[in-house]
N, C-alpha and C positions, 0 to 999 in steps of 0.2 A: 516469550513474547505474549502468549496467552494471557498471563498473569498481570502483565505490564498495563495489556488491551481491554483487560477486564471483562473477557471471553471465552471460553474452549477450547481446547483443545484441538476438537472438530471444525468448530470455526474459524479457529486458525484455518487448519486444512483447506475447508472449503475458499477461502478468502486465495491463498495461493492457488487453487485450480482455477479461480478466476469464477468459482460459480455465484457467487454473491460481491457486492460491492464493497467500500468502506467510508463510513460517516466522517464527516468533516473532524470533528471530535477523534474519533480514534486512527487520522490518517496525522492529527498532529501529536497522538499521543505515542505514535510511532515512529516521528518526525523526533522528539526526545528521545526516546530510545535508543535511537542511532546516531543521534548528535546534528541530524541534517536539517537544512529547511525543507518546510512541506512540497516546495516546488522541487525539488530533485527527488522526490520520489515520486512525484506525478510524473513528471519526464521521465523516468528511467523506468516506466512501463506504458507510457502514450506513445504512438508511432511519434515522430517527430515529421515535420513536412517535405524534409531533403530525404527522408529515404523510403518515404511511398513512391508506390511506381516503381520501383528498381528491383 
């Protein structure tokens, strides 16, 4: 993924611990990576609105 993202290793890491964001640019170059559009992977790490609160 690093390679893909044209990053680190470490920043990979960091990126998964949540300590830094990701730029438009490399949230779609991850979006190829995995075959998805860029919206399901912003969803499938935003709270969504039905399950705040619960």
């Amino acid at each position: 993924m690093s390679e893909h993202l044209g990053i680190s290793s470490e920043a990979v890491s960091r990126l998964e611990r949540g300590e830094v964001g990701l730029s438009v640019t490399k949230l779609l170059r991850l979006a190829d990576l995995y075959g998805c559009p860029a919206d399901e992977l912003l969803l499938a790490i935003s709270p969504r609105p039905q399950d705040q609160g619960q």
